[in-house]
C-alpha positions as CSV (number, residue, x, y, z in Angstrom):
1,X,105.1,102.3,88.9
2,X,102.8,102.4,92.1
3,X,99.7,103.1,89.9
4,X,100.3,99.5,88.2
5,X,100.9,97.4,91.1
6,X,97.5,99.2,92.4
7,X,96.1,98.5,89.4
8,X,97.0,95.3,89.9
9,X,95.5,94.5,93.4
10,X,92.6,95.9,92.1
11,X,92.1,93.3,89.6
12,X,93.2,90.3,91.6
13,X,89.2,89.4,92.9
14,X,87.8,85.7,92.1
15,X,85.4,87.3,89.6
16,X,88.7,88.7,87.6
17,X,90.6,85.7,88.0
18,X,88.0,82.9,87.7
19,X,89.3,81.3,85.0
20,X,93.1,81.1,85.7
21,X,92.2,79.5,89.2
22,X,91.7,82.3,91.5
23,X,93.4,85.3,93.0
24,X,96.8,85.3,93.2
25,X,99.0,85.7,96.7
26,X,99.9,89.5,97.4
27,X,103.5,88.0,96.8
28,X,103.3,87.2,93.9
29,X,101.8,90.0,92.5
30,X,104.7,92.0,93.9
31,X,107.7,89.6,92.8
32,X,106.6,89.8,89.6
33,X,105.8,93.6,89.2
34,X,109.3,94.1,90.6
35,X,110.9,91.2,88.2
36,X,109.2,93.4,85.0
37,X,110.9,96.7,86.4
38,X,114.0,94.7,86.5
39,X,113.9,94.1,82.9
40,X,115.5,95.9,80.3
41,X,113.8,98.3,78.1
42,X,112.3,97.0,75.0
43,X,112.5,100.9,73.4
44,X,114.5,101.8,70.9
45,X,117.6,103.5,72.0
């Protein structure tokens, strides 16, 4: 989902992230956006 790791990026700026220490690395945004597509579905079958 492109639109989410935008989303993402977009929300990654010092004001946003002031009180969990900062922006995060562009690195890590994307290991764990790809680490949640990984997962397995939590819908019902």
């Amino acid at each position: 989902m492109a639109a989410d790791l935008e989303l993402e990026r977009r929300i990654n700026e010092p004001e946003m992230k002031l009180h969990l220490g900062g922006p995060e690395p562009d690195e890590r945004i994307v290991g764990r956006r790809r680490r949640m597509l990984e997962m397995p579905s939590a819908a019902p079958a």
